[in-house]
PASEBA-1860 file (N, C-alpha, C; in nm, 3 decimals):
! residues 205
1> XXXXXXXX> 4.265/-3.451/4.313/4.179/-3.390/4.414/4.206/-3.241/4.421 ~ 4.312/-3.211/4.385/4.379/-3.040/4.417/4.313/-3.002/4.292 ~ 4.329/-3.055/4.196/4.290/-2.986/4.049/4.100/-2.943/4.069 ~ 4.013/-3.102/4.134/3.879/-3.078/4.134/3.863/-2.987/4.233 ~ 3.936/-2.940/4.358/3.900/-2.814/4.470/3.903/-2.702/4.387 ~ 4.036/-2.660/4.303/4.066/-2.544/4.216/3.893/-2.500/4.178 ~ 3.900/-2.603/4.062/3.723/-2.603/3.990/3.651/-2.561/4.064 ~ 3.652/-2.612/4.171/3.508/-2.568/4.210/3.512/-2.431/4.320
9> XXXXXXXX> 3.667/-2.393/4.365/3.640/-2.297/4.421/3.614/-2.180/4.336 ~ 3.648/-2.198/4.188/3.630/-2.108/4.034/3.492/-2.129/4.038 ~ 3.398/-2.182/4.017/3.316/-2.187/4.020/3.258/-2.117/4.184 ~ 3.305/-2.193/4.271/3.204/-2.071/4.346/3.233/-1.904/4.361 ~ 3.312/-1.857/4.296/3.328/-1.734/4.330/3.312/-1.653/4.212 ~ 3.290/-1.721/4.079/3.152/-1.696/3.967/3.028/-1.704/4.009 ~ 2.988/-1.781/4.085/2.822/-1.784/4.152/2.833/-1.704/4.241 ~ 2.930/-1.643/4.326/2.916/-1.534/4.439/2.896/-1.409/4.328
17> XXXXXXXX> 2.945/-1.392/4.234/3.026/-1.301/4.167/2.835/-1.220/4.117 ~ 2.819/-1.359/4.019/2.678/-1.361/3.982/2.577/-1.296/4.056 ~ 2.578/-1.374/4.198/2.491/-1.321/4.256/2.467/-1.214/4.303 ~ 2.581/-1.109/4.351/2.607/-0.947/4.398/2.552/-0.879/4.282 ~ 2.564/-0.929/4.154/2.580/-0.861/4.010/2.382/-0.879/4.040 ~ 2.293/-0.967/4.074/2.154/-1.001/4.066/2.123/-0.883/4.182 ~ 2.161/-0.940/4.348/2.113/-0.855/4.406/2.120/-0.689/4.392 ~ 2.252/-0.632/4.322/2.252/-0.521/4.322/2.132/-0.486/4.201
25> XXXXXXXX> 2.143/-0.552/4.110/2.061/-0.483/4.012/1.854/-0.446/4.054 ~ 1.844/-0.584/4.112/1.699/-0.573/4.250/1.729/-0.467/4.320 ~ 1.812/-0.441/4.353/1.812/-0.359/4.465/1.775/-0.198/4.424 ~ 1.841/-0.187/4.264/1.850/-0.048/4.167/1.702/-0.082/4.140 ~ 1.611/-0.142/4.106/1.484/-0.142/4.032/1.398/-0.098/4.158 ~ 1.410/-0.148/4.293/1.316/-0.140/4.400/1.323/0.046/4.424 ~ 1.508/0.088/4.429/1.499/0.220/4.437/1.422/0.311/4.381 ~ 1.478/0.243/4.240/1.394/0.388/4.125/1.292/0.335/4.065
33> XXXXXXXX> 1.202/0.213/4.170/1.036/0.249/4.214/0.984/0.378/4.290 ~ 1.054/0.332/4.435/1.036/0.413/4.539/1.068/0.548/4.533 ~ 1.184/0.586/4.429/1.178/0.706/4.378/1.078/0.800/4.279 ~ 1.018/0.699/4.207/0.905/0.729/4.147/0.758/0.757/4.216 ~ 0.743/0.669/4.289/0.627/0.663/4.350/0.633/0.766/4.442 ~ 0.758/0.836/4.463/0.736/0.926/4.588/0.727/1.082/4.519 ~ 0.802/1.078/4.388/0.783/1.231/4.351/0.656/1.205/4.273 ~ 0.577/1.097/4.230/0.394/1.118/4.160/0.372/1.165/4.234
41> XXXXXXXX> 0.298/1.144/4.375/0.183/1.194/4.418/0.249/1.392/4.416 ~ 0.342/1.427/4.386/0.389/1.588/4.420/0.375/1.628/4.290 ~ 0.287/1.599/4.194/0.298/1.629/4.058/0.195/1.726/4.107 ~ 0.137/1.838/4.064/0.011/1.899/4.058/-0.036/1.912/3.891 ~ -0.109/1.842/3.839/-0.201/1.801/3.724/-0.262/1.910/3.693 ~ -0.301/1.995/3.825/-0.369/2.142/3.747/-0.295/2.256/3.710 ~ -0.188/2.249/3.727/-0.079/2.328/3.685/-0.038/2.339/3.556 ~ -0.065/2.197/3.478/-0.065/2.184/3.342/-0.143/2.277/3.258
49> XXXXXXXX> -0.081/2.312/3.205/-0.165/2.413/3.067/-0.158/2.316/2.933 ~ -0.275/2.247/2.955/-0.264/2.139/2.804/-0.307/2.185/2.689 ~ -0.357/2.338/2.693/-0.411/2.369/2.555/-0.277/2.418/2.513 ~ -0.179/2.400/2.558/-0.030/2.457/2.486/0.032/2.338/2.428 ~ -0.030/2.224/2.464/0.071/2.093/2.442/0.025/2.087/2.262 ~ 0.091/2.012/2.209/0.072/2.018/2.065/0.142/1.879/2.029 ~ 0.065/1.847/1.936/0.120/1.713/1.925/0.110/1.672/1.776 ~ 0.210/1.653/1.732/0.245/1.614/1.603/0.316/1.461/1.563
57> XXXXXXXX> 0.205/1.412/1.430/0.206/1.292/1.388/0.293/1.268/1.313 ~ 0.381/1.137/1.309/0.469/1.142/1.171/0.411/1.153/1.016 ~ 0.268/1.161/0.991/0.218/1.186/0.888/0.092/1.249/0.896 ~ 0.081/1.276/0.739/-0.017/1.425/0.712/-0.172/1.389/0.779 ~ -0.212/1.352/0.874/-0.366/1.340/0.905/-0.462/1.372/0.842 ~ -0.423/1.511/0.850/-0.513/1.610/0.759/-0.579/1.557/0.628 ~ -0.459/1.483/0.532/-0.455/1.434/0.409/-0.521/1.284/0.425 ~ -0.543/1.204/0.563/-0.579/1.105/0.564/-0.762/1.114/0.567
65> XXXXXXXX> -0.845/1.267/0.637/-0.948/1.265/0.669/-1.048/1.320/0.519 ~ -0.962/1.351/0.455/-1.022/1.411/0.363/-0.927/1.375/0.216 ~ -0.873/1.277/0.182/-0.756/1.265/0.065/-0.841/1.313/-0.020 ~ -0.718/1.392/-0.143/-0.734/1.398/-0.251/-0.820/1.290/-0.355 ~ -0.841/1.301/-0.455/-0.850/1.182/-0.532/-0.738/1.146/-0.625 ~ -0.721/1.047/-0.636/-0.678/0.932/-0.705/-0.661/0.953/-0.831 ~ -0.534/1.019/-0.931/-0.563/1.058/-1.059/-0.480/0.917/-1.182 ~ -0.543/0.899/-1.288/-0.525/0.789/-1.359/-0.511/0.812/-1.489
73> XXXXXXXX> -0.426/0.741/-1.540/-0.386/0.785/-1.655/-0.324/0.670/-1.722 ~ -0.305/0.677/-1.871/-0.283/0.563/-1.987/-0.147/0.571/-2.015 ~ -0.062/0.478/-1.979/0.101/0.490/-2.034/0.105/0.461/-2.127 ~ 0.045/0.356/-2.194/0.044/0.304/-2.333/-0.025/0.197/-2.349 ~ -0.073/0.203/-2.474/-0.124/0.085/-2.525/-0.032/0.005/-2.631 ~ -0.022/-0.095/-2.608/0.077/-0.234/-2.724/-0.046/-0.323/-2.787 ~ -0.013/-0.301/-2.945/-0.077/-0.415/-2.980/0.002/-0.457/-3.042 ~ -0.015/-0.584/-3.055/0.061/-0.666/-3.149/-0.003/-0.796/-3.210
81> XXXXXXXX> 0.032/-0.845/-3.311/-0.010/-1.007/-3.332/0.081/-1.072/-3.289 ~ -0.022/-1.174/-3.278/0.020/-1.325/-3.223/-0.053/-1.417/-3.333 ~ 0.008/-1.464/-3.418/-0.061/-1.562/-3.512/-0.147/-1.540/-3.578 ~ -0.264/-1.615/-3.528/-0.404/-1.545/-3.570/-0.507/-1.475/-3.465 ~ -0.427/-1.393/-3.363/-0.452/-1.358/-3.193/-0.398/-1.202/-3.243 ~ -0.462/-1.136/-3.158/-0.389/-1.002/-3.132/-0.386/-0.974/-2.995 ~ -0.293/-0.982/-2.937/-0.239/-0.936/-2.796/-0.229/-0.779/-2.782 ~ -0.298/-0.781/-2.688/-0.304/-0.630/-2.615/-0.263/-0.543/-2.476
89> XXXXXXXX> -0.157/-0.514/-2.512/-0.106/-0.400/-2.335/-0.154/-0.305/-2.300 ~ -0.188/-0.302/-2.202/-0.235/-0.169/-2.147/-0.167/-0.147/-2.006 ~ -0.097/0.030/-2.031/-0.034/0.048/-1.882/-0.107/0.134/-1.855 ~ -0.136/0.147/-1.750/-0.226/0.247/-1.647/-0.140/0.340/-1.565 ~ -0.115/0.472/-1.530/-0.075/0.552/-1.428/-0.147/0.575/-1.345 ~ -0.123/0.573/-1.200/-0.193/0.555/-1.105/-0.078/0.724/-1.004 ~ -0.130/0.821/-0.963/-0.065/0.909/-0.889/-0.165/0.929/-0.778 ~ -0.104/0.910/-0.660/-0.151/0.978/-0.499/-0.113/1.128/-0.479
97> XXXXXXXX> -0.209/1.242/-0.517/-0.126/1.340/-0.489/-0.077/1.375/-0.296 ~ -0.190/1.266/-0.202/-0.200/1.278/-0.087/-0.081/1.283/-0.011 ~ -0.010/1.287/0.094/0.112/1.306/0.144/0.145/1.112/0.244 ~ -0.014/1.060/0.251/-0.018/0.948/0.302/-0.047/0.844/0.194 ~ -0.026/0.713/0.216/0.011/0.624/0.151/-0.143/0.584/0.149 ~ -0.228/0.532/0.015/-0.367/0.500/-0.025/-0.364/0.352/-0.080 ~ -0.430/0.263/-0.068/-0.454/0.141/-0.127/-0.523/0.111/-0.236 ~ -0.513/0.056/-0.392/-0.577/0.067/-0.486/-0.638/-0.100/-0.519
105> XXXXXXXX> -0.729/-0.101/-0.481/-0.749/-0.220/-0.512/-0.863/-0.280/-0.612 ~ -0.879/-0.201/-0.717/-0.950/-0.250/-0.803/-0.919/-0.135/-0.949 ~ -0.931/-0.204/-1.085/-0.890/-0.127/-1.176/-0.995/-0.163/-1.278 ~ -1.114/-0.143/-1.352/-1.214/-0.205/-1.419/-1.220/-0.102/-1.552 ~ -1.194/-0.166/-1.658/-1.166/-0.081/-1.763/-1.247/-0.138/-1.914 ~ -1.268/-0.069/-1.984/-1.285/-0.110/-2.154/-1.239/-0.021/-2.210 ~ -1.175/-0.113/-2.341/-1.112/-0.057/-2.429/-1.205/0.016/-2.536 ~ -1.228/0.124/-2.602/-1.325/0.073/-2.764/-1.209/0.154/-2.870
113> XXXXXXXX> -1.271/0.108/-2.995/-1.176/0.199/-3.094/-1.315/0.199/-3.225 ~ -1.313/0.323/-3.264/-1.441/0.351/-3.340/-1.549/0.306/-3.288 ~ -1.560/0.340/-3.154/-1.681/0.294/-3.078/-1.725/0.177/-3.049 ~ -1.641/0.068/-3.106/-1.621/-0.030/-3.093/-1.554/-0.135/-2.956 ~ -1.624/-0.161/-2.874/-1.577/-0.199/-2.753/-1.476/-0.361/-2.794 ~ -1.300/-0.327/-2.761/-1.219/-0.424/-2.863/-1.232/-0.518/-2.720 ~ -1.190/-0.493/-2.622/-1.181/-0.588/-2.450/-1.199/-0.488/-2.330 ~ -1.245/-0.571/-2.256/-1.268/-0.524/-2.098/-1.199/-0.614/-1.989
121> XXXXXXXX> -1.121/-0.547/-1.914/-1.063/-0.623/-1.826/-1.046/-0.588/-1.671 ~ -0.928/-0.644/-1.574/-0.941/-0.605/-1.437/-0.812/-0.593/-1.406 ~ -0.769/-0.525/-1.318/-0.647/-0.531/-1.209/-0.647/-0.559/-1.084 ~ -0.619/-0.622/-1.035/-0.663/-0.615/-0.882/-0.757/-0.710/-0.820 ~ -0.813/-0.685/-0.726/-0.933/-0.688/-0.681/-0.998/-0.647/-0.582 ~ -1.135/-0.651/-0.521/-1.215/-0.554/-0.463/-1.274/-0.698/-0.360 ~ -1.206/-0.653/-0.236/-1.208/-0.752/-0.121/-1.358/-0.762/-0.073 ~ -1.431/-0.828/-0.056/-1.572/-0.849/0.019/-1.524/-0.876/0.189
129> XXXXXXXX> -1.566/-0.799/0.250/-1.616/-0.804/0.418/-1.434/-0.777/0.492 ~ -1.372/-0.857/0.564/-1.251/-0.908/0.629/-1.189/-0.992/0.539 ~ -1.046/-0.930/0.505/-1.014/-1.041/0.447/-0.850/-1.021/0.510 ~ -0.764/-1.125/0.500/-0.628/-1.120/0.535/-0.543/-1.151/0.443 ~ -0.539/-1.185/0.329/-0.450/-1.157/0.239/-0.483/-0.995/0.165 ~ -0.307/-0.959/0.146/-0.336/-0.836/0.071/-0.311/-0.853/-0.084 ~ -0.324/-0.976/-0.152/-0.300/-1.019/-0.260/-0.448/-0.962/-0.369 ~ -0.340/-0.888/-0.479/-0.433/-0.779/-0.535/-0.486/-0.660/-0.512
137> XXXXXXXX> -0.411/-0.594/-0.390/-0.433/-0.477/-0.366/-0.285/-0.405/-0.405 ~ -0.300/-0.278/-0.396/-0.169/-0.186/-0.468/-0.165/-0.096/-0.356 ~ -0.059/-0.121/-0.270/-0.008/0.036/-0.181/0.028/0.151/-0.294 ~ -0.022/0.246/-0.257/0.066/0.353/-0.330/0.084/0.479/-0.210 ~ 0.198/0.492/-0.249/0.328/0.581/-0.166/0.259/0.720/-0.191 ~ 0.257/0.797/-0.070/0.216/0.958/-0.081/0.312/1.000/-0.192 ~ 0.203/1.091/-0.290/0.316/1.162/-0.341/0.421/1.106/-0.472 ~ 0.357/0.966/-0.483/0.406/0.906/-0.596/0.302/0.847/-0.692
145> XXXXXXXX> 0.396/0.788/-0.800/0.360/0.751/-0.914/0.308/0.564/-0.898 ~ 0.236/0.460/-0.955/0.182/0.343/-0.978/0.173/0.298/-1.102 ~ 0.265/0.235/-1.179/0.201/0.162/-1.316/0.169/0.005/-1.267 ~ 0.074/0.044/-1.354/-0.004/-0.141/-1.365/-0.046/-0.184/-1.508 ~ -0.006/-0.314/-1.519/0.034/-0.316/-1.653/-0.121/-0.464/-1.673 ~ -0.147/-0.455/-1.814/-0.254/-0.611/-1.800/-0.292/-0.592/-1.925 ~ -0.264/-0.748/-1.980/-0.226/-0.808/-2.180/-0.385/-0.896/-2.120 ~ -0.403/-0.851/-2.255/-0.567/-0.952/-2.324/-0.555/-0.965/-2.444
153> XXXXXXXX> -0.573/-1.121/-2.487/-0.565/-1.170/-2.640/-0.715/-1.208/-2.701 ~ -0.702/-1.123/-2.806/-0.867/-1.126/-2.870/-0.859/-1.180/-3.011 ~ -0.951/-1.282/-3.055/-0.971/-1.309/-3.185/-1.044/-1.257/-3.277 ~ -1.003/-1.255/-3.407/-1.129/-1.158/-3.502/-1.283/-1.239/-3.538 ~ -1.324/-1.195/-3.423/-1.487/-1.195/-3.491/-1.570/-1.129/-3.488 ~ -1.723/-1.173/-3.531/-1.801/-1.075/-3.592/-1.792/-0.896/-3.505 ~ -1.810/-0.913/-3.412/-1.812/-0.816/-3.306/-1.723/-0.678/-3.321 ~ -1.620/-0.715/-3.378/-1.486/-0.640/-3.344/-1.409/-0.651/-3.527
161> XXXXXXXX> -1.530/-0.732/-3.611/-1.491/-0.741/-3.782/-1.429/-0.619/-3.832 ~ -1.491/-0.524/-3.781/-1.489/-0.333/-3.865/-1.366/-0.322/-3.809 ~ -1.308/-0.335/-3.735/-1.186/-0.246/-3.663/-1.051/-0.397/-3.704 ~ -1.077/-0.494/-3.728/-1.005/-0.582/-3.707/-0.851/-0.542/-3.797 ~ -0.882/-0.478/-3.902/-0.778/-0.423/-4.002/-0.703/-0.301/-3.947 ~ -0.739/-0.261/-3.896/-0.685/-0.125/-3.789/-0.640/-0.193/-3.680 ~ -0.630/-0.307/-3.612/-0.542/-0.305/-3.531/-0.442/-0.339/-3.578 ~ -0.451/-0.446/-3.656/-0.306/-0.547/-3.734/-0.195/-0.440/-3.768
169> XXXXXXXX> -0.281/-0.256/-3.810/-0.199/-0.182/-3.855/-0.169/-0.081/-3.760 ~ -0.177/-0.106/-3.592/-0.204/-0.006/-3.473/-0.094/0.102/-3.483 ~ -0.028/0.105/-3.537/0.078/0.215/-3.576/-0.002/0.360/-3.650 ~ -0.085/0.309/-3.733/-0.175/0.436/-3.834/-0.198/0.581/-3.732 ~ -0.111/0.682/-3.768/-0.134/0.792/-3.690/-0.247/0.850/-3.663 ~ -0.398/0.832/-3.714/-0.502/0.864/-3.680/-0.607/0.723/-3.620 ~ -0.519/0.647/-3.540/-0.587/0.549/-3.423/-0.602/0.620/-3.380 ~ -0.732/0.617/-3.240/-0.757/0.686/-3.112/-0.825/0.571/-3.071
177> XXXXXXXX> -0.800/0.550/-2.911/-0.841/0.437/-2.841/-0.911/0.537/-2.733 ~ -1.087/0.463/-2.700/-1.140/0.534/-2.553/-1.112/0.464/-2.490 ~ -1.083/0.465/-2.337/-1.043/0.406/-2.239/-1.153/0.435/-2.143 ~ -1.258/0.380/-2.089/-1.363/0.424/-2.000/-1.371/0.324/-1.871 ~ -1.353/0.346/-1.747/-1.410/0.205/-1.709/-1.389/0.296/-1.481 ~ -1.371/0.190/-1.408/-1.389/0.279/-1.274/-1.270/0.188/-1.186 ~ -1.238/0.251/-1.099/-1.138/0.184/-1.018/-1.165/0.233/-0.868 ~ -1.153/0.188/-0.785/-1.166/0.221/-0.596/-1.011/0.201/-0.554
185> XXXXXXXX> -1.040/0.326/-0.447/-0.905/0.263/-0.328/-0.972/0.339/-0.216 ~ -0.858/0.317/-0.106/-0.930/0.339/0.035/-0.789/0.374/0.098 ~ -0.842/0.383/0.257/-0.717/0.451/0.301/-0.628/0.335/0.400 ~ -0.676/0.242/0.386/-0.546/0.106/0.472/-0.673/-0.011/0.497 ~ -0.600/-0.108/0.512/-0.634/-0.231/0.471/-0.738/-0.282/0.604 ~ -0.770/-0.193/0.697/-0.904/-0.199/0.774/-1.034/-0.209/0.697 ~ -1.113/-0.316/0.772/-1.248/-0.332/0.704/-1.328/-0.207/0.786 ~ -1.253/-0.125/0.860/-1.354/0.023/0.882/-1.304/0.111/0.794
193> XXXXXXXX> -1.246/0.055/0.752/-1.149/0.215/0.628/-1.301/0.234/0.531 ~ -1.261/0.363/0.525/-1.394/0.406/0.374/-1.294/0.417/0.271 ~ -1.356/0.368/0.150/-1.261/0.358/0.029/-1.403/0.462/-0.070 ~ -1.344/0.475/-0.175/-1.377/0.516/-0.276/-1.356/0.498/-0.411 ~ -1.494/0.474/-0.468/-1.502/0.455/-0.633/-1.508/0.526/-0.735 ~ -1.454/0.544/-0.856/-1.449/0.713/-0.898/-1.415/0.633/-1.025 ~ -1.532/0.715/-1.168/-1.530/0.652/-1.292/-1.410/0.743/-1.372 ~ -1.366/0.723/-1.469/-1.268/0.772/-1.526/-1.295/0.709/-1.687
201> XXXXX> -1.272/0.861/-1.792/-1.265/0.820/-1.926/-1.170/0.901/-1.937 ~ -1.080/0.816/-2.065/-0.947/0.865/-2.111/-0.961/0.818/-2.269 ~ -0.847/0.889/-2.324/-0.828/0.836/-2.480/-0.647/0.865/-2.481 ~ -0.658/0.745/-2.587/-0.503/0.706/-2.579/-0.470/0.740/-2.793 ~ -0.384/0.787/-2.793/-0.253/0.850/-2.748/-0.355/1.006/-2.747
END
């Protein structure tokens, strides 16, 4: 019986303890209401000179209303065989010169060599209306660099007959590959964002 009084007088003088620790802290929130509410109404609002206030964003705005464009470029092309297949790499450089971060979400390209269109392919993709996955779109970082890389395997026929001996040998120092095709990005993954499409021809090496 002495041991269960102990307990519980421990216990009540944790629940007293508790409770001073509750009321005081009510008691601090009601103050520095009433302290608030009493120096607002003594504010005078016309006293403010707001054409002095200035207000600065953690990023370039400026660069968001008007970005740069989007510059693109060929890291390399790989060919190689595969059997009776010729596999093809293509890396793309992608640079934001903007100071804010741009979304790339579409990459639409053909290859030709002696005018010869060898494959056409995609990166990405180009979202219709609202969408909530960001799968296939490319952030790119103000101010930085983007490779995107994408292999297509082509067989020799009639189409692509003339050039078929020139790739097997893609090393020959007078290859030249055109690279022609268009890619979009925009400025964040809002369906009010305006994006932009912009064609691009290149030749590799």
């Amino acid at each position: 019986m002495i041991l269960s009084q102990e307990i519980n007088n421990d216990i009540l003088v944790i629940y007293k303890d508790n409770m001073k620790k509750i009321v005081y802290g009510i008691a601090g929130i009601i103050i520095g209401i009433a302290i608030i509410m009493y120096f607002i109404p003594n504010i005078n609002l016309s006293n403010l000179n707001l054409n002095n206030i200035t207000f600065k964003p953690d990023f370039n705005y400026e660069a968001l209303k008007e970005p740069e464009p989007v510059q693109i470029s060929i890291k390399n092309i790989d060919v190689r065989k595969d059997g009776e297949n010729v596999k093809i790499k293509t890396s793309f450089g992608i640079f934001n010169p903007n100071n804010a971060t741009l979304l790339l979400e579409l990459v639409r390209y053909n290859i030709f060599l002696d005018n010869i269109r060898i494959i056409s392919g995609d990166i990405g993709e180009k979202p219709e209306g609202f969408v909530d996955s960001q799968q296939g779109i490319y952030p790119i970082i103000g101010n930085s660099n983007l490779v995107l890389k994408d292999e297509k395997e082509i067989q020799n026929e009639k189409r692509i007959a003339t050039v078929w001996d020139k790739l097997l040998n893609s090393n020959s120092s007078n290859l030249q590959y055109i690279i022609n095709g268009t890619f979009g990005y925009k400025q964040s993954s809002s369906f009010q964002s305006t994006g932009q499409d912009m064609e691009f021809s290149l030749k590799f090496p």
